[in-house]
C-alpha positions in Angstrom: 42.1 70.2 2.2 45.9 70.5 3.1 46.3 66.9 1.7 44.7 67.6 -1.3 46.9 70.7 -2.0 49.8 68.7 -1.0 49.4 65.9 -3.5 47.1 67.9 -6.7 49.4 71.2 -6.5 48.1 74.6 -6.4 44.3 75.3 -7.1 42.2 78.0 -8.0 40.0 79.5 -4.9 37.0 78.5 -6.4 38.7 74.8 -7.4 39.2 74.2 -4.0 35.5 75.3 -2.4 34.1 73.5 -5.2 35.9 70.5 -4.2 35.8 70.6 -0.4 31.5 71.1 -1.0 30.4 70.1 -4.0 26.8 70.1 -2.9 23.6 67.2 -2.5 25.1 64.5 -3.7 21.8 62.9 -4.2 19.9 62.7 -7.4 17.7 65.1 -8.3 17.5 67.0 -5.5 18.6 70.5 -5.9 20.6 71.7 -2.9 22.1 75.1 -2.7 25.9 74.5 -1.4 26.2 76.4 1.9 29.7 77.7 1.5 30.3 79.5 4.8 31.9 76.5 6.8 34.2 75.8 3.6 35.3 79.3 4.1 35.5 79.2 7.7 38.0 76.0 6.9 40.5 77.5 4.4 40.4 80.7 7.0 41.6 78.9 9.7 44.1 77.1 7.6 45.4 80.4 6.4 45.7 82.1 10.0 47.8 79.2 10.7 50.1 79.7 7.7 49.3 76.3 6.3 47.8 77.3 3.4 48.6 80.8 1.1 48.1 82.5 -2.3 44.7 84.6 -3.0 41.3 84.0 -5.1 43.4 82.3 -7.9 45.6 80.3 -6.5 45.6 78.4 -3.6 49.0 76.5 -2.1 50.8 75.1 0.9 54.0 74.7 1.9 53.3 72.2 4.3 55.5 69.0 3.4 53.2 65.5 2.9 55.1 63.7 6.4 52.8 66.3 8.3 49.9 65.3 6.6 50.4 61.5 7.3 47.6 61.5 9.1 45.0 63.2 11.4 47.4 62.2 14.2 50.7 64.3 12.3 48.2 67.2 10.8 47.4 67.4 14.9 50.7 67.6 15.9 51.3 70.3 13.5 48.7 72.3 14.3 49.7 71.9 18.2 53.1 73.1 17.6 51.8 76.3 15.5 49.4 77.3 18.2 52.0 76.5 21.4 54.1 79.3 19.3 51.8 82.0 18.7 52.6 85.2 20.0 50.0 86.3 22.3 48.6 89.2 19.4 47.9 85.9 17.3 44.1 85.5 17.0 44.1 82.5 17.3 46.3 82.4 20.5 42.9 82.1 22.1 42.8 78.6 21.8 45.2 77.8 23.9 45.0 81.0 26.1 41.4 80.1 26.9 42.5 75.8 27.8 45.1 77.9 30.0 42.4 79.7 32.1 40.4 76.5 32.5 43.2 74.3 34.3 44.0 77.4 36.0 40.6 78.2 37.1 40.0 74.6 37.8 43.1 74.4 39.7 41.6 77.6 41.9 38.6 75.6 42.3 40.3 72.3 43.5 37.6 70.8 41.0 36.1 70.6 37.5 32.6 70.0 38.5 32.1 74.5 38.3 32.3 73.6 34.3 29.0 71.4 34.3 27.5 73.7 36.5 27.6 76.7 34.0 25.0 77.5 31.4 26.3 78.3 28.1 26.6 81.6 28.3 27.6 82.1 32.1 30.5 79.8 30.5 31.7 82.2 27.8 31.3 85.1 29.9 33.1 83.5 32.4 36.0 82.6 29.8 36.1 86.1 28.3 36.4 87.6 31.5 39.8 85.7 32.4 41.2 86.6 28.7 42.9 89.8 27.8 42.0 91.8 24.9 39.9 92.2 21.8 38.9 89.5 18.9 39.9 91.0 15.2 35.5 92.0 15.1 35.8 94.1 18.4 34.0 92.0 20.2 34.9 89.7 23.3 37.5 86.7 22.6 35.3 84.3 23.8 31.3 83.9 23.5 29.1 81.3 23.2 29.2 80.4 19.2 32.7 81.0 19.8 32.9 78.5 22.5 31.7 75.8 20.0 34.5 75.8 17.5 36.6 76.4 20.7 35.7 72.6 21.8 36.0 71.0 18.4 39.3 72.5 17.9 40.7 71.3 21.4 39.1 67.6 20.6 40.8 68.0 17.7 44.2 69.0 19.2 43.6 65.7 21.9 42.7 68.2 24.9 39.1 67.2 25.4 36.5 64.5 24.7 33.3 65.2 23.1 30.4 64.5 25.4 26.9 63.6 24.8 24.3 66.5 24.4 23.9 68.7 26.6 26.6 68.3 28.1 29.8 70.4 27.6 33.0 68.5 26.1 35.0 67.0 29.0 38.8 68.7 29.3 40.8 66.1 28.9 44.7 66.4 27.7 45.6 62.5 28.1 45.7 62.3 24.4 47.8 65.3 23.8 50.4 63.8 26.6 50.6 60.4 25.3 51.2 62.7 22.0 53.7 64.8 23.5 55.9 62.0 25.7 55.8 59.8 22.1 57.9 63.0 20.3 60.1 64.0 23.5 61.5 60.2 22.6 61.6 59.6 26.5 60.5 55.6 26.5 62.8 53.5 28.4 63.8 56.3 30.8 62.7 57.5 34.7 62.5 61.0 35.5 62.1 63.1 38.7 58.7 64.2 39.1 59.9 68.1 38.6 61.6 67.6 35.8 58.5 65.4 33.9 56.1 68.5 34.8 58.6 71.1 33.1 58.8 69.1 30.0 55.2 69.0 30.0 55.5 72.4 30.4 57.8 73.7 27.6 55.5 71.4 25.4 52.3 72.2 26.5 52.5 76.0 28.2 48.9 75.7 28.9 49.1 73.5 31.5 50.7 73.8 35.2 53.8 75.6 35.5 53.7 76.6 31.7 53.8 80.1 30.5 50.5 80.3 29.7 49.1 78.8 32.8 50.9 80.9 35.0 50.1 84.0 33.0 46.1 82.5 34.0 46.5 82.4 37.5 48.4 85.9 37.5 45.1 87.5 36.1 42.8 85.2 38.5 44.9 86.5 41.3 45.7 83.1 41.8 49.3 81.9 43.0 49.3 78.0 42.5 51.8 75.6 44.3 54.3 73.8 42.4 54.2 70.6 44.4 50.3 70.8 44.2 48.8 69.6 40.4 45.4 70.4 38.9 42.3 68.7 38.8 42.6 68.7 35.0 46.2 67.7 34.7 45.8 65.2 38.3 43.1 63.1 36.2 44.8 62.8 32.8 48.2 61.9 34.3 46.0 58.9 36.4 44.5 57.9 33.1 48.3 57.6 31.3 49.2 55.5 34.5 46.2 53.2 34.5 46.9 52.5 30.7 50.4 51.5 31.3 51.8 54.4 29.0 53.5 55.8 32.3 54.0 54.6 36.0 54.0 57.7 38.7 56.2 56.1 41.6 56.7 57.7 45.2 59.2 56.7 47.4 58.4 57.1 51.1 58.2 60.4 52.8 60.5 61.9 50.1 60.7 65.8 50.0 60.0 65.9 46.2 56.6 64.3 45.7 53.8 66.2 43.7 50.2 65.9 45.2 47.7 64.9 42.5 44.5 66.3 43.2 41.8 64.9 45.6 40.5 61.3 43.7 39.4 59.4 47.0 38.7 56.6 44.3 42.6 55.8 43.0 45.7 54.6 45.1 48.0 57.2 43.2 47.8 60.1 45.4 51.2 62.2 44.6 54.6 61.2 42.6 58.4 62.1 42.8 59.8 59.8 40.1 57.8 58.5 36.3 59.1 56.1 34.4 57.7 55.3 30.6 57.8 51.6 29.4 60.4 50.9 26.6 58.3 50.5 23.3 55.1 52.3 24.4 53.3 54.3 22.1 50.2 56.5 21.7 
């Protein structure tokens, strides 16, 4: 939809739904167009601020180099989320990823996730969120819970899993994202300073804002030199690939424990270094 606008200029409201479902494209079969999830599209693009203008015309300001590709539009989207203001609606996205490393990070595991039905899930979610959603109801619930999951695949925060099982947290894509843009290829860094990058760029995970603002409302008061399951596992997947090597030297004062994996050699870091030329 965005590249569409961006290239054919400003449409009419009913242009663009038109164009984004035209209906059965088979022939002679009559198929009434089901124009909710168009709706639910140009919605979200508008909360965002990607998209503007009312019934008759419909335009964004968003340049073409964002819309390169699904990679860039991601990117984008990241950026506009990590700097909602927490009255934002959407907020919740990454509010919610927040309490599920924190949680996680409580549990010293991410098996609990698997173990939840659907709705103990979303109730469990909604209980460690703040506040109401724009209908009155609770932020997070279970159809809300599956847009939730598409939009953090989406965003490179998950991977989609099989049925029935829920979609796996997984932010290796987003970090590989995220270490490409901070231009840090070439370089070593001290463990503490690689996690507060991470952090400024991604507050939901540890030591960001958002994180910590988790485990304030879990009651939770994490240690710095102690990393979560979530973030422990992705961080092991970025060295296994080459895109990163965590180094510790000896006894040193400044390593950070990866979480329990009695199956990989990395156990804790104080220094990462990114190969010159790497790329996501």
């Amino acid at each position: 939809m965005l590249a569409g606008l961006a290239v054919f200029g400003d449409q009419s409201r009913d242009e663009l739904e038109a164009i984004l479902n035209p209906g059965s494209l088979k022939p002679d079969v009559a198929t009434p167009v089901n124009i909710a999830n168009v709706r639910q599209v140009i919605s979200a693009a508008s909360s965002l601020g990607a998209v503007g203008g009312d019934r008759s015309s419909t335009t964004t300001d968003v340049g073409l180099p964002v819309l390169a590709d699904e990679v860039a539009i991601g990117d984008w989207v990241h950026d506009k989320l990590c700097a909602l203001g927490p009255e934002s609606k959407d907020a919740v996205i990454l509010e919610a990823y927040a309490w599920l490393s924190a949680k996680s990070g409580q549990m010293g595991s991410t098996s609990w996730i698997y173990e939840l039905g659907p709705d103990a899930f979303a109730d469990a979610a909604a209980a460690g969120l703040v506040g109401e959603d724009d209908d009155g109801g609770k932020r997070m619930n279970r159809e809300k819970v599956v847009a939730w999951r598409r939009w953090l695949t989406f965003l490179g925060l998950a991977v989609a899993m099989p049925s029935p099982w829920p979609a796996q947290p997984a932010p290796t894509a987003r970090i590989a994202r995220e270490i490409a843009r901070s231009n840090v290829y070439g370089s070593e860094m001290a463990a503490g300073d690689f996690l507060n990058l991470l952090a400024r760029r991604m507050p939901y995970v540890d030591r960001g804002h958002l994180y910590l603002q988790a485990c304030d409302r879990l009651g939770w008061h994490p240690d710095e030199r102690q990393l979560s399951p979530i973030l422990s596992t992705a961080l092991r997947e970025l060295h296994d690939e080459g895109a990163m090597k965590l180094a510790q030297l000896g006894d040193s004062p400044d390593v950070v424990a990866l979480s329990a994996d009695q199956t990989h050699l990395v156990r804790g870091f104080d220094s990462v270094s990114f190969s010159q030329g790497s790329s996501s």
